[in-house]
LONUFI-797978 format. One record per residue (C-alpha): chain; x, y, z. Coordinates in nm, 2 decimals, padded with zeros to 4 digits. Each point is the difference from the previous one (the first is absolute). Last residue first. Layout:
// residues N
<c A&east X&north Y&up Z>;
...
// end
This chain:
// residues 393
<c A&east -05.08&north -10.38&up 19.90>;
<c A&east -00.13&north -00.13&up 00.32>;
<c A&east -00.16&north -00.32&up -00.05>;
<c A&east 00.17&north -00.18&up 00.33>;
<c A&east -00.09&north 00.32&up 00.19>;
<c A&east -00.38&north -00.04&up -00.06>;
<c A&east 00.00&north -00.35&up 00.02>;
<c A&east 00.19&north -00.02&up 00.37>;
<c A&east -00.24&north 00.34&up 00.06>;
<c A&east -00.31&north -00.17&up -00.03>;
<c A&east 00.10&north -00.28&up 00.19>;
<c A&east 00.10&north 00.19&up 00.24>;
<c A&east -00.35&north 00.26&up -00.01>;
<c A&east -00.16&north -00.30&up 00.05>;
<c A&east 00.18&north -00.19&up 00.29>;
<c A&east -00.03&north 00.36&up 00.17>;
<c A&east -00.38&north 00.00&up -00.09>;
<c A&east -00.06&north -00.30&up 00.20>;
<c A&east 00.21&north 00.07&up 00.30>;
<c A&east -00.28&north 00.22&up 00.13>;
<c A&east -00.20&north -00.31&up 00.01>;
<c A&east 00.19&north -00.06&up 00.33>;
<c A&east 00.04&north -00.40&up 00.03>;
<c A&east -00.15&north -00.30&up 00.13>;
<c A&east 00.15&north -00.38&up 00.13>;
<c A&east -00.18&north -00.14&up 00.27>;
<c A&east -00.07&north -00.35&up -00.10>;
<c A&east 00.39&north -00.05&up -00.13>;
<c A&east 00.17&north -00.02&up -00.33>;
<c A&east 00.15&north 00.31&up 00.02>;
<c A&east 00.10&north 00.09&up 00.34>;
<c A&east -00.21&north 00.27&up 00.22>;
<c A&east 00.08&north 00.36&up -00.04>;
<c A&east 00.20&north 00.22&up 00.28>;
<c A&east 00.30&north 00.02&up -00.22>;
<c A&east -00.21&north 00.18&up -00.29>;
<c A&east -00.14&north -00.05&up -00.33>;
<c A&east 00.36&north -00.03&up -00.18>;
<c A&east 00.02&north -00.03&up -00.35>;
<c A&east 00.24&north -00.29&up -00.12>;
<c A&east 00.10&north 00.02&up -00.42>;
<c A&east 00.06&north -00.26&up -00.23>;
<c A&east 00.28&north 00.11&up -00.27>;
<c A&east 00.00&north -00.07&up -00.38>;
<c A&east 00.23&north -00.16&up -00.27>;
<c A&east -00.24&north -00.26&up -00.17>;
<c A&east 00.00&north -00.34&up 00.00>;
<c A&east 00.09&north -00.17&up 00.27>;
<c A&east -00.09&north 00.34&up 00.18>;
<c A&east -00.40&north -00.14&up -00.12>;
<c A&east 00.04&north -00.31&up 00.22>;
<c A&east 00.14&north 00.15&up 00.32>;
<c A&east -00.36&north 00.19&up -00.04>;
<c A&east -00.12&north -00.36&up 00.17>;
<c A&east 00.16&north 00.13&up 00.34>;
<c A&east 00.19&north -00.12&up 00.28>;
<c A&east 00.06&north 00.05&up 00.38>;
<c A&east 00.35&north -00.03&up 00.12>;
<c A&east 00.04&north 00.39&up -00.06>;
<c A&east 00.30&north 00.13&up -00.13>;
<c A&east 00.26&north 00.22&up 00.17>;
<c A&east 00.15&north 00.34&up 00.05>;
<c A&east -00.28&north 00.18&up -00.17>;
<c A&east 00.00&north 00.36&up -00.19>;
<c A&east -00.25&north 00.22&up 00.20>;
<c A&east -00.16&north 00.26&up -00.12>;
<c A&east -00.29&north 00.24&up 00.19>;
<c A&east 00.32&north 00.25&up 00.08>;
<c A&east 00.11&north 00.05&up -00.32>;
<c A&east -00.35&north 00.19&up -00.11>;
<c A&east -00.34&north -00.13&up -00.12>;
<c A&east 00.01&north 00.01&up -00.36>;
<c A&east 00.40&north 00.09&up -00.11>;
<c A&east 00.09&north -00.26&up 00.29>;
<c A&east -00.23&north -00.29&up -00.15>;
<c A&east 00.07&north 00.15&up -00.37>;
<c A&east 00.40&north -00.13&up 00.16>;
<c A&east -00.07&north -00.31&up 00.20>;
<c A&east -00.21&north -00.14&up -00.30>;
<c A&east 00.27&north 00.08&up -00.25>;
<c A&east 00.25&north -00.15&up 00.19>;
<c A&east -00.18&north -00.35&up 00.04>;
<c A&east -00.02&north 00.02&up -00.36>;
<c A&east 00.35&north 00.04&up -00.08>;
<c A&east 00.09&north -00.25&up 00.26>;
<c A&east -00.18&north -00.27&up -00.17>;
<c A&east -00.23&north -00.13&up 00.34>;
<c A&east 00.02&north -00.40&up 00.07>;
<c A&east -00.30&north -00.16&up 00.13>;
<c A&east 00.08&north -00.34&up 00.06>;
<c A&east -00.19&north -00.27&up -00.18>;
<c A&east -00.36&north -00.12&up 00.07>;
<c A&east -00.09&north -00.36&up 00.04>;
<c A&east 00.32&north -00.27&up -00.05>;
<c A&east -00.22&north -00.33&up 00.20>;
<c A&east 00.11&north -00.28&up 00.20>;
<c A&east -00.15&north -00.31&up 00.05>;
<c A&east 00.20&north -00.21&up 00.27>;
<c A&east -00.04&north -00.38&up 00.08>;
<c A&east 00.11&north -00.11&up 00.41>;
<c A&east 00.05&north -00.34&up 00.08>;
<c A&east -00.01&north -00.19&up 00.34>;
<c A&east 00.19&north -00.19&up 00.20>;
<c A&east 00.11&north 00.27&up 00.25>;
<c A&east 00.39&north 00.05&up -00.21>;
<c A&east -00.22&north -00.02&up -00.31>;
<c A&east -00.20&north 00.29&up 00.14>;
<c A&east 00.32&north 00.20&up 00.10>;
<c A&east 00.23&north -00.08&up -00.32>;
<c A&east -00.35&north 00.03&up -00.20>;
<c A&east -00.06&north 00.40&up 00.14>;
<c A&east 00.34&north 00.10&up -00.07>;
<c A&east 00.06&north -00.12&up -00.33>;
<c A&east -00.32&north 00.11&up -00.12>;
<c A&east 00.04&north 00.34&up 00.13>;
<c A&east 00.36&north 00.02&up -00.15>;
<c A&east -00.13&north -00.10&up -00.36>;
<c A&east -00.28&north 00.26&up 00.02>;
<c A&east 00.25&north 00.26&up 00.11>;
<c A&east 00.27&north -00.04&up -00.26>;
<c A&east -00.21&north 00.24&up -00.26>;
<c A&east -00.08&north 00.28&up 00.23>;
<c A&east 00.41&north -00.02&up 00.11>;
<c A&east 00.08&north 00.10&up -00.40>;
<c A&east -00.26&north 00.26&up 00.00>;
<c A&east 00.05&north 00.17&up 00.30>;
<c A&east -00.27&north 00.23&up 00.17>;
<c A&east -00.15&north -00.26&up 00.14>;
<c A&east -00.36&north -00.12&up 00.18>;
<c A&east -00.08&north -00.34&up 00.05>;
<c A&east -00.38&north -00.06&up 00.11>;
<c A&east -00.20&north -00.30&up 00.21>;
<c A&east -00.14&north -00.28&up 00.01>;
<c A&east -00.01&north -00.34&up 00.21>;
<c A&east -00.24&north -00.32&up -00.03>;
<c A&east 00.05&north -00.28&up 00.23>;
<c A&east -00.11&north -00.36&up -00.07>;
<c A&east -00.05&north -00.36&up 00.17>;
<c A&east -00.15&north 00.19&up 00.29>;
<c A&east 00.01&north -00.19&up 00.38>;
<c A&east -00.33&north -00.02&up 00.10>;
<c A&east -00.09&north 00.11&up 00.37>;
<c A&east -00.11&north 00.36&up -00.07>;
<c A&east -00.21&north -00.05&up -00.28>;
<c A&east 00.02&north 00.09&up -00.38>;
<c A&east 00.38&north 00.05&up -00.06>;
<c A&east 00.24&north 00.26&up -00.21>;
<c A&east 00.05&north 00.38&up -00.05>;
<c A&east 00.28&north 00.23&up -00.05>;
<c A&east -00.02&north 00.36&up -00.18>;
<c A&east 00.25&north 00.28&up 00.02>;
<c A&east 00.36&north -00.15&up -00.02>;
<c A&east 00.18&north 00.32&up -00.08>;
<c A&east 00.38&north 00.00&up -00.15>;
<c A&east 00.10&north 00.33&up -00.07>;
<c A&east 00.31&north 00.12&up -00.18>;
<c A&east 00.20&north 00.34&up 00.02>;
<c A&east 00.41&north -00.07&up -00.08>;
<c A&east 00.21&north 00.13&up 00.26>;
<c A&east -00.01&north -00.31&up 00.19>;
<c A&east 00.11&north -00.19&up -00.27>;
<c A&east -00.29&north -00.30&up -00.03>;
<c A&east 00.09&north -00.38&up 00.13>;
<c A&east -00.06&north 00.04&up 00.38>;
<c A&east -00.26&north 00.23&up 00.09>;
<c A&east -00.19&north -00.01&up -00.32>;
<c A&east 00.03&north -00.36&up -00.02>;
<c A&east 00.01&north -00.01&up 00.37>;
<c A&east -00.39&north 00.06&up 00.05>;
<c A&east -00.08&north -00.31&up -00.24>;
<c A&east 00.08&north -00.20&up 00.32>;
<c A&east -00.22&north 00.14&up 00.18>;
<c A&east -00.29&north -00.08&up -00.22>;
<c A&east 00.15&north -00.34&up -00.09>;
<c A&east -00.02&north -00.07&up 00.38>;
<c A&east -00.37&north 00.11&up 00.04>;
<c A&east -00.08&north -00.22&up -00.32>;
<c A&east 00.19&north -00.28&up 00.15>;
<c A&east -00.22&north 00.02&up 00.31>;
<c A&east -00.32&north 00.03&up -00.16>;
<c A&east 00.06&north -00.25&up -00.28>;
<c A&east 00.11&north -00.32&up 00.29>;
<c A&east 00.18&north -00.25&up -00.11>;
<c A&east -00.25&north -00.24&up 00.16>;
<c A&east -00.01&north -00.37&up 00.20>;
<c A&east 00.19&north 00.19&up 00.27>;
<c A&east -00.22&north 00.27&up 00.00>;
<c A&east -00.24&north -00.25&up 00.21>;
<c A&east -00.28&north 00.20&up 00.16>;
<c A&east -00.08&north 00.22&up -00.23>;
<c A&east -00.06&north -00.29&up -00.21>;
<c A&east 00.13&north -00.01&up -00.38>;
<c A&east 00.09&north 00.15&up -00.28>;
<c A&east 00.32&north -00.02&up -00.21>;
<c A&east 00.26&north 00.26&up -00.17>;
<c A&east -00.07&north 00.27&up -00.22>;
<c A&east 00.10&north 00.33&up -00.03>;
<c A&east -00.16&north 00.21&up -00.27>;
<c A&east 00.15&north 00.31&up -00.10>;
<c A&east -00.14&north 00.34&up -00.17>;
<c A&east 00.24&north 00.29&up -00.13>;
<c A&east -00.06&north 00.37&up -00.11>;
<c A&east 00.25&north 00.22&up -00.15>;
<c A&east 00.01&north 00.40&up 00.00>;
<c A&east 00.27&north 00.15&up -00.15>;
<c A&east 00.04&north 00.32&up 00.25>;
<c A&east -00.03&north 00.37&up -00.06>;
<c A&east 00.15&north 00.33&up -00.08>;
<c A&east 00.31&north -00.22&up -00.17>;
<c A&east 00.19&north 00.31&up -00.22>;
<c A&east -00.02&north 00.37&up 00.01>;
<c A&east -00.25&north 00.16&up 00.32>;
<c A&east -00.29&north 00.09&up 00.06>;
<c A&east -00.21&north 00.24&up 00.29>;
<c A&east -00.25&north 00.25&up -00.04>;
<c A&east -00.12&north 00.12&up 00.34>;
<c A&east -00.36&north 00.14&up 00.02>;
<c A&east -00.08&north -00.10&up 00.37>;
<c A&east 00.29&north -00.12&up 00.13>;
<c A&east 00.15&north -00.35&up -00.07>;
<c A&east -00.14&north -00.32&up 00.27>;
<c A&east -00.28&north -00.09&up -00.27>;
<c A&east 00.09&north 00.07&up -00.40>;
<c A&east -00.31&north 00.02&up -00.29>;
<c A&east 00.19&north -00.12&up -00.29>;
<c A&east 00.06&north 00.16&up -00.30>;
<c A&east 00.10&north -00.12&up -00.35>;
<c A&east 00.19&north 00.14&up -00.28>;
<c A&east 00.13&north -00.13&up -00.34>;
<c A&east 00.21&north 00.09&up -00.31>;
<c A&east 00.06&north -00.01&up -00.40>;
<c A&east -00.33&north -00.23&up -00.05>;
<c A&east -00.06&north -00.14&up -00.30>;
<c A&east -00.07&north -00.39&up 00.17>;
<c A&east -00.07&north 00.09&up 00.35>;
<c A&east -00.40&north -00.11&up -00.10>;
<c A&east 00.13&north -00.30&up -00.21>;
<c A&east -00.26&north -00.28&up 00.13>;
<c A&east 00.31&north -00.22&up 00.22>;
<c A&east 00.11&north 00.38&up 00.15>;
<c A&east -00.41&north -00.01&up 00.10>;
<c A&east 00.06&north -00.35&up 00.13>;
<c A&east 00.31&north 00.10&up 00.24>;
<c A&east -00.16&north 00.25&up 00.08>;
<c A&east -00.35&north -00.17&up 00.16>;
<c A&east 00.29&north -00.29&up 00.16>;
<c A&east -00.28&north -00.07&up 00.24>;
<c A&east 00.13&north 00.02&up 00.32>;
<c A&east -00.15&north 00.33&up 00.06>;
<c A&east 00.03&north 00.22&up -00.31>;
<c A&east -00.28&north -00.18&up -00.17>;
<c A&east -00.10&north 00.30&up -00.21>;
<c A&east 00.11&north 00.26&up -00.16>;
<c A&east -00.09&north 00.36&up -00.13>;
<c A&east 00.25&north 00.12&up -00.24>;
<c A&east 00.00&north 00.34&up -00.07>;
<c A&east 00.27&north 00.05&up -00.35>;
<c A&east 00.08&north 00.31&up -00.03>;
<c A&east 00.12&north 00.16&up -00.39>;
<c A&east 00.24&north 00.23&up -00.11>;
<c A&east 00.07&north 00.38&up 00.06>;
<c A&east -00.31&north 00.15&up 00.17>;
<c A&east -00.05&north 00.36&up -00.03>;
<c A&east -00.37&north -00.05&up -00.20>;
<c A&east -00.08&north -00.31&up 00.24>;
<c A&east -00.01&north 00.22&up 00.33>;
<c A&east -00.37&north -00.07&up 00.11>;
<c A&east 00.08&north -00.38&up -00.11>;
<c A&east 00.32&north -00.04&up 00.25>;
<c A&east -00.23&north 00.16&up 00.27>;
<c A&east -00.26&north -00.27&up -00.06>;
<c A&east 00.21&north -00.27&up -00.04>;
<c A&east 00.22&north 00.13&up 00.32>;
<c A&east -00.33&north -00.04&up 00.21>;
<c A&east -00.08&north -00.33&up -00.11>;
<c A&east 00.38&north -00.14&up 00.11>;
<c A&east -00.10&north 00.16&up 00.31>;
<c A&east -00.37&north -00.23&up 00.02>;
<c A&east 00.18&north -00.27&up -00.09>;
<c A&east 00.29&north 00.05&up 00.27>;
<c A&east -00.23&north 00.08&up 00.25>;
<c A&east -00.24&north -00.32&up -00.02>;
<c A&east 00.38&north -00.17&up -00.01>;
<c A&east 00.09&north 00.10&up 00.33>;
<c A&east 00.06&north -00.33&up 00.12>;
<c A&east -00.26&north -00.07&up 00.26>;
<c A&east -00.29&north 00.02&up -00.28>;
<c A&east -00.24&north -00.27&up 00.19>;
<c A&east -00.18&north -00.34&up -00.04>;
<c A&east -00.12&north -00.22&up 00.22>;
<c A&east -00.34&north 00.08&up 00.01>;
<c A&east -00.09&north 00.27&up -00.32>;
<c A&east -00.12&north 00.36&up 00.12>;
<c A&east 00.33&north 00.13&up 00.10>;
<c A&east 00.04&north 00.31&up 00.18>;
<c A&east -00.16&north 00.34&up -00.14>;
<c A&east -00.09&north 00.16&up 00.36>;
<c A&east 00.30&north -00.11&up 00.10>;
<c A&east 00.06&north -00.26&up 00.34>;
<c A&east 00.29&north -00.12&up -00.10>;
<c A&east -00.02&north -00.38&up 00.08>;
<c A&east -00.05&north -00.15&up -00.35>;
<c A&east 00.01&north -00.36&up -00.08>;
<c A&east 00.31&north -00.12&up -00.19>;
<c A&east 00.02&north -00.19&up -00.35>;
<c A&east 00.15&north 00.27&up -00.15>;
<c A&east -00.04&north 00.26&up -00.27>;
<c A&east 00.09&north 00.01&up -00.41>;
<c A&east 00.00&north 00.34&up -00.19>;
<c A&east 00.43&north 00.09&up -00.05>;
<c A&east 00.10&north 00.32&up -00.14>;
<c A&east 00.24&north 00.05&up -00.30>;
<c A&east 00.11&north 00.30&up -00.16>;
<c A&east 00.19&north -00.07&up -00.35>;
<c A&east 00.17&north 00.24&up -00.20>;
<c A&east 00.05&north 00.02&up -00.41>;
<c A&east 00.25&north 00.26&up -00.11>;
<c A&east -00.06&north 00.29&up -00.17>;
<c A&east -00.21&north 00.12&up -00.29>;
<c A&east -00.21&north 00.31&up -00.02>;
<c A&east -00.43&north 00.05&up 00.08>;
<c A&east 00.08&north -00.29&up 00.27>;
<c A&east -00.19&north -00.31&up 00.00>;
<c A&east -00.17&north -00.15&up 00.31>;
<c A&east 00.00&north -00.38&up 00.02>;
<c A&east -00.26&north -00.20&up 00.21>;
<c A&east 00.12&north -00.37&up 00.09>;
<c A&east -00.28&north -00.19&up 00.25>;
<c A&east 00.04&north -00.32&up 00.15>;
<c A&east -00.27&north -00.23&up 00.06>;
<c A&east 00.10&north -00.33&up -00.15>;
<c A&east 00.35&north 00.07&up -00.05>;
<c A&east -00.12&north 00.28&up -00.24>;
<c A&east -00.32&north -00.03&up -00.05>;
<c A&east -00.03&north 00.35&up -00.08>;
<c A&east 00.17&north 00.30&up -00.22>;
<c A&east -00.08&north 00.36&up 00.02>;
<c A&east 00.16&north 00.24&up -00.26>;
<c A&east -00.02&north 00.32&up 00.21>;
<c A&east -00.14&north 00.37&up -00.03>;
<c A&east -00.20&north -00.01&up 00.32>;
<c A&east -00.38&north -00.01&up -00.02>;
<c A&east 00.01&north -00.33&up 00.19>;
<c A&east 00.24&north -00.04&up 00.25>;
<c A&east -00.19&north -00.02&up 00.31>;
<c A&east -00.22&north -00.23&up -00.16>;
<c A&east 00.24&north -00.22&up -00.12>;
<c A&east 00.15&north 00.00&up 00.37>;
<c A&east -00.27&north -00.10&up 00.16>;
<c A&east -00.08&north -00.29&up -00.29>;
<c A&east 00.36&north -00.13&up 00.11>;
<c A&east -00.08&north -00.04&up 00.33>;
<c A&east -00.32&north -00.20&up -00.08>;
<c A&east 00.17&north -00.24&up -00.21>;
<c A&east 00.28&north -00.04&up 00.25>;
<c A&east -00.01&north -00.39&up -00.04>;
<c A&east 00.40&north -00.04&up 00.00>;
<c A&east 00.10&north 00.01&up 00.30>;
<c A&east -00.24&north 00.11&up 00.28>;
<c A&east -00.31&north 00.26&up -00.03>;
<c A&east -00.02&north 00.25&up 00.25>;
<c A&east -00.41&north 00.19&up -00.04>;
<c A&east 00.02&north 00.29&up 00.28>;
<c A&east 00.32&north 00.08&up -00.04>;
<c A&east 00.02&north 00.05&up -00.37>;
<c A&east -00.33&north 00.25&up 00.03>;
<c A&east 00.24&north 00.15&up 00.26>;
<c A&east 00.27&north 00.06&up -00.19>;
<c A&east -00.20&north 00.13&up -00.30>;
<c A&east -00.18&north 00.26&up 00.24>;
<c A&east 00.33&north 00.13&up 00.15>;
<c A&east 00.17&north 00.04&up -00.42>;
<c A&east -00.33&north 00.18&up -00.07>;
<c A&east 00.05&north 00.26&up 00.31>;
<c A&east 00.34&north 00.05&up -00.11>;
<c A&east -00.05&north 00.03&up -00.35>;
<c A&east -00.01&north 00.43&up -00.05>;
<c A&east 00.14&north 00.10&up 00.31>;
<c A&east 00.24&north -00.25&up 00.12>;
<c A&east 00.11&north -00.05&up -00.35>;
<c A&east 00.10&north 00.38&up -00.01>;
<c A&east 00.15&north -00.03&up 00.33>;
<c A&east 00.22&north -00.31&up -00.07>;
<c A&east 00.11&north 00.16&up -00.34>;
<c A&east 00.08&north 00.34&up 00.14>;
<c A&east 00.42&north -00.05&up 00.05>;
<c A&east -00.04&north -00.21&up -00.33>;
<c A&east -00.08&north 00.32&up -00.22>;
<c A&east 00.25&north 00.19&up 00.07>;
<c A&east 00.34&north -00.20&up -00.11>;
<c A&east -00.23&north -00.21&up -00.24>;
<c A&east 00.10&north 00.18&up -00.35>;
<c A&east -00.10&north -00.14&up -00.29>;
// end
């Protein structure tokens, strides 16, 4: 099959004939954010946009997941697209007509867009079945956001099979349309650590009588600064953020406790695995040093990102063969952020993909964030095309 002529269309043709369901779908997802794994009503949006399509539909997969599998009239390799379901625990500031209708809760990822994308290339993918070499796999999953959702459906056997896999992600701060990857580490390991410092309670008065949580806790928090600073090559990326500290109950009682937490982000396997011991060190040399203690929990969450080169190339080039040279960008550098599709690269040889929304756009992850629904049909038509052109005979 030849793809040469067809893919310089794609976007249009989806445009025409699903854009206006892919923009309804969104919104629908928008409207009702579900968190984590209980994305019950999520996944029933997308089973309904998908039915009448040609696919093998699994469910309950990691809870709420959702596998669909489209089989090609000849045989080929097996490709997975994968779009994340899961929102966050944010209250809306946007202002859209179709804002969030649940308190607290709110799609500033981009992962309303990615389903309702991912549900667009099912339905192209199933109008060009008879020319389709192989088999796509559309995996709908949950729990992107903290909650390992990946790692589980790996766990469950949905990469098992697979030959390759793609994912997009909505991009702030690149211009509108922009496809961007690159080979190797696209994103960060992603650990998370707790630590209790204790020392004694007493009078406000008297913090003689005390070793004093508060102030050790501010001076493990500075301390924990050089580790990155001091002890990491400086030309190797690492991240060291202390994000949550509380301790006390009234202003003139000294706490017997502080609690800290925060995030450890790294690109190097070897250095993610001496960081917990070097956090620990540091932090008990300065509360032991203050007469107190300090015990650390750490926790290995989501793995780097790492790109196969091979597939990271094949996305820049249908990218260029859809849109034109111009719209692609091949990166310089990894993003310190991380990402639960880090678990299905473990597995299978596959790229993730940035797509920018615009340099004017509000941050993910924040009140604010919203996006040009004419991006929608773009991250169709590319995951279309990353199927298409895989398949081609």
């Amino acid at each position: 099959m030849d793809t040469t002529g067809k893919l310089g269309n794609l976007q249009a043709e989806i445009g025409e004939r699903y854009g206006e369901r892919i923009s309804a779908l969104r919104r629908d997802i928008h409207r009702e954010p579900e968190l984590g794994f209980d994305t019950e009503k999520t996944a029933q949006k997308v089973l309904d946009a998908l039915d009448g399509l040609p696919l093998q539909i699994q469910t309950g997969v990691a809870q709420n997941g959702i596998v669909a599998t489209l089989v090609g009239e000849n045989e080929g390799p097996t490709v997975g697209l994968r779009a994340d379901m899961d929102a966050l625990p944010i209250t809306e500031e946007t202002g859209l007509p179709f804002a969030s209708e649940v308190d607290g809760k709110m799609h500033a990822c981009g992962h309303d867009g990615h389903t309702s994308m991912l549900v667009g290339a099912a339905h192209a993918l199933s109008g060009m079945r008879d020319s389709l070499n192989g088999t796509v796999r559309f995996i709908f999953q949950p729990a992107e956001e903290g909650g390992g959702g990946g790692g589980v459906m790996v766990e469950e056997g949905v990469a098992d099979g697979l030959d390759s896999i793609f994912a997009l992600h909505l991009w702030p701060g690149l211009p509108f349309g922009t496809v961007a990857t690159k080979a190797g580490p696209i994103m960060a390991a992603a650990d998370a650590f707790e630590m209790e410092v204790r020392g004694t309670g007493g009078h406000g008065a008297m913090p003689h009588l005390s070793a004093d949580a508060v102030v050790v806790a501010a001076h493990v928090v500075t301390a924990l600064q050089t580790v990155v600073s001091r002890e990491v090559d400086p030309v190797e990326p690492a991240v060291l953020t202390v994000g949550e500290i509380g301790a006390g109950t009234a202003f003139n009682i000294i706490p017997e406790k502080a609690r800290l937490g925060g995030t450890v982000r790294t690109l190097n396997e070897d250095l993610r695995e001496r960081m917990p011991e070097r956090i620990e060190a540091v932090a008990q040399g300065v509360a032991r040093g203050m007469r107190a203690d300090a015990h650390l929990d750490y926790t290995f969450s989501y793995p780097v990102t790492r790109n196969a080169a091979g597939a990271a190339g094949h996305v820049l080039k249908t990218a260029g063969d859809l849109f034109g040279e111009e719209t692609v960008l091949e990166l310089a550098n990894p993003s310190m952020g991380a990402e639960d599709f880090a678990y299905f690269l473990e597995k299978v040889p596959g790229a993730f993909v940035w797509l920018g929304v615009g340099r004017d756009v509000s941050g993910l992850h924040t009140p604010q964030f919203a996006f040009d629904e004419k991006i929608l049909p773009r991250g169709s038509a590319l995951l279309t095309a990353l199927a298409l052109s895989k398949h081609a005979a």
